[in-house]
C-alpha positions in Angstrom: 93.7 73.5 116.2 91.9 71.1 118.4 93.3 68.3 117.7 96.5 67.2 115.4 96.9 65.9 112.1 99.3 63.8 110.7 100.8 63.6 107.2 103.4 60.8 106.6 106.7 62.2 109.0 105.4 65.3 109.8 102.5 66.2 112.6 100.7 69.4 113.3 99.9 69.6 116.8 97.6 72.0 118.6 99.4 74.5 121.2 100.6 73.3 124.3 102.5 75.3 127.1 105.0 77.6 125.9 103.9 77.2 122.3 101.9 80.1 121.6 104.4 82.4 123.0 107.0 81.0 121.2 104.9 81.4 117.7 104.7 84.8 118.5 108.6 85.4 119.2 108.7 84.4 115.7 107.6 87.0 114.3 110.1 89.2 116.4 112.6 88.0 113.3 112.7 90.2 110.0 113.0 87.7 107.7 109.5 85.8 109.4 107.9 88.9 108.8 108.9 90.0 105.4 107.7 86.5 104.5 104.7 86.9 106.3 104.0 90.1 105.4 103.4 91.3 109.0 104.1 94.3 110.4 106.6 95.3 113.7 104.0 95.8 116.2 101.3 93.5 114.8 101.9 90.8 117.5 99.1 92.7 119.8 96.7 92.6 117.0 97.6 88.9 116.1 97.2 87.4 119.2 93.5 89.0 120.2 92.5 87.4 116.7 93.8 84.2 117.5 91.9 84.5 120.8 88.9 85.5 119.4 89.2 82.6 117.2 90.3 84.2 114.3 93.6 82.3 113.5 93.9 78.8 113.8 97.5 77.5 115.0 99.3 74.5 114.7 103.1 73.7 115.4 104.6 71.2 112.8 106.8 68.8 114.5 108.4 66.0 113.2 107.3 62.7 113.6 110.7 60.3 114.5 111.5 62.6 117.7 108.3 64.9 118.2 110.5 68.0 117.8 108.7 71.1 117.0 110.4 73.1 113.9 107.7 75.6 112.9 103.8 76.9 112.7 101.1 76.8 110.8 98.5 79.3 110.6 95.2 79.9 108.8 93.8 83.7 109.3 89.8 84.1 108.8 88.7 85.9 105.3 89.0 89.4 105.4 88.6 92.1 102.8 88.0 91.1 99.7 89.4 87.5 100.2 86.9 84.8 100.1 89.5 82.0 102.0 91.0 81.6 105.0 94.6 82.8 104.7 97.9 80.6 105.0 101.6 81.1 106.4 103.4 79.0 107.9 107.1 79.3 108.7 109.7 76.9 109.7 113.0 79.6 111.4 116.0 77.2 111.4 117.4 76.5 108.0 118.2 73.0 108.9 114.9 72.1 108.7 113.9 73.5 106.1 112.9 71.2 103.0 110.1 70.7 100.4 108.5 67.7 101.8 108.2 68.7 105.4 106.5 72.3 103.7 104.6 70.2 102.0 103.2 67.8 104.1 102.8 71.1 106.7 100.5 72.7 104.2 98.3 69.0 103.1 97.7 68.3 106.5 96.1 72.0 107.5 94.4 72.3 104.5 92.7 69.0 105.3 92.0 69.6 108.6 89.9 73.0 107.3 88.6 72.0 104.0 87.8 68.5 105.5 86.9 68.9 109.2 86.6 72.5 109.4 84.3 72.6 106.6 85.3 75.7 105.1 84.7 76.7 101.5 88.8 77.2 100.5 92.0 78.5 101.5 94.5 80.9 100.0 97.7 83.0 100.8 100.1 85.4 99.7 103.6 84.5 98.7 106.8 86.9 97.9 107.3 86.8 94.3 110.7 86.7 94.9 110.6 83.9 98.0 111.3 81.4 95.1 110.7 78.0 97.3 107.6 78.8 98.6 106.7 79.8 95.0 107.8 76.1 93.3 106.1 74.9 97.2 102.5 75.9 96.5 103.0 75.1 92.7 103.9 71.5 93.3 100.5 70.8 95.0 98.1 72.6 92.8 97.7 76.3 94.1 97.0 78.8 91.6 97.8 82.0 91.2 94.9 84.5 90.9 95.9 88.1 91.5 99.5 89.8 91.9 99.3 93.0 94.2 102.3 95.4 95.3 101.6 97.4 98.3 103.6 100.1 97.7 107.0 99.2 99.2 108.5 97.5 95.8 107.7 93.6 96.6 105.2 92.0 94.4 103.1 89.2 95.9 101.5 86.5 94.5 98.2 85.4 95.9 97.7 81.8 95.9 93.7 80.3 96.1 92.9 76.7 96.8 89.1 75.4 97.0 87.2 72.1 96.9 88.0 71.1 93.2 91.7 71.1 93.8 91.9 69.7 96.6 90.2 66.7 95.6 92.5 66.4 92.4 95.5 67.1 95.5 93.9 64.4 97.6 93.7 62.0 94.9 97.3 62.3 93.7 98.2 61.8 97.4 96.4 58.7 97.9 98.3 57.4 94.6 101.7 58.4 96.0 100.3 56.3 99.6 99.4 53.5 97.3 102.8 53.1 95.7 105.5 54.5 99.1 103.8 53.1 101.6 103.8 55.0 105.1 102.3 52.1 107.1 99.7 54.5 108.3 97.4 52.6 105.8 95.7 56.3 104.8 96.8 59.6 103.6 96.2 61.6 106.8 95.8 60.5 110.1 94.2 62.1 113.2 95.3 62.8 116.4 92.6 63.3 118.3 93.5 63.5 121.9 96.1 65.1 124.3 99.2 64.6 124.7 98.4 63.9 120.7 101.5 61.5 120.1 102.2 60.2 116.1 101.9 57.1 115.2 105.9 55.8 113.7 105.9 52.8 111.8 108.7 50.9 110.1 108.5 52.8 106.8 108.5 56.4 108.7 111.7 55.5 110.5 113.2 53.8 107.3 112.8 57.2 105.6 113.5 59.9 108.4 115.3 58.1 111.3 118.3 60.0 111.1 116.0 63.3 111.7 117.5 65.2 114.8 
């Protein structure tokens, strides 16, 4: 990412420091990988995409204390997939919850359907990873292929393109319009170093006992 995006209490940041390492540890976990569907031993391979400018990374923080809980990441079309593809993960349970996945996934899909400019974005979900299932329901993905590998788990493979995420962008504004933020828009940019959030009134009033 080159510069962050804000979606009511959470913020996706671009890499700073020790971030990029520690997306990477991530996937050092089982469970980050099964979801992903990486690989032990694709880290190598990961990392010269996203240097090449394959992958596009983000870490979703929250926006009452700026602490980082998770990535984003959008991986470049490849095969017979015609959209860049999604995963994001958040590792600690505690932090886990539908809005801040959510808001995670509206603020990166803006930032590449809307400032990115690409045509539309996708992933691949467990069928059996049931929150990230009702997750990508709830804003408007659909499903248009199921594929097993040949290890037993069925995945479901979520698209996303212009005409949904208008409809997603219009229910959103709707949802602004009647809970204010205080941000006075649906997304806000962050366009410069060290990219701070904006908290108002309404954002603390809803998360301020985040820690």
């Amino acid at each position: 990412m080159k510069f962050g995006v804000q979606r009511r209490g959470i913020y996706l940041a671009p890499l700073r420091g020790l971030d990029r390492m520690w997306i990477f540890s991530q996937l050092e976990a089982p469970e980050i990988r099964d979801n992903l569907g990486v690989e032990e031993g694709d880290q190598l391979g990961l990392r010269m995409e996203h240097s090449l400018g394959k992958i596009v990374l983000g870490t979703i923080r929250r926006v009452v204390n700026r602490q980082r809980i998770g990535f984003v990441a959008m991986r470049h079309p490849a095969g017979d997939q015609d959209f860049w593809d999604f995963s994001y993960a958040i590792p600690d349970a505690r932090h886990r919850d539908a809005f801040s996945a959510m808001h995670s996934i509206d603020a990166i899909v803006h930032y590449m359907l809307d400032h990115l400019g690409v045509p539309a974005v996708g992933g691949l979900t467990r069928e059996d990873n049931l929150p990230a299932q009702v997750v990508a329901r709830r804003i408007g993905y659909r499903i248009i292929d199921t594929r097993d590998y040949g290890d037993g788990i069925r995945w479901s493979v979520f698209r996303f393109g212009r005409e949904e995420w208008a409809r997603r962008v219009a229910r959103l504004e709707r949802g602004e319009a009647s809970h204010p933020s205080g941000l006075g828009r649906v997304f806000h940019v962050l366009p410069e170093a060290p990219f701070d959030p904006v908290v108002t009134p309404e954002l603390l009033a809803e998360h301020g006992g985040d820690g």
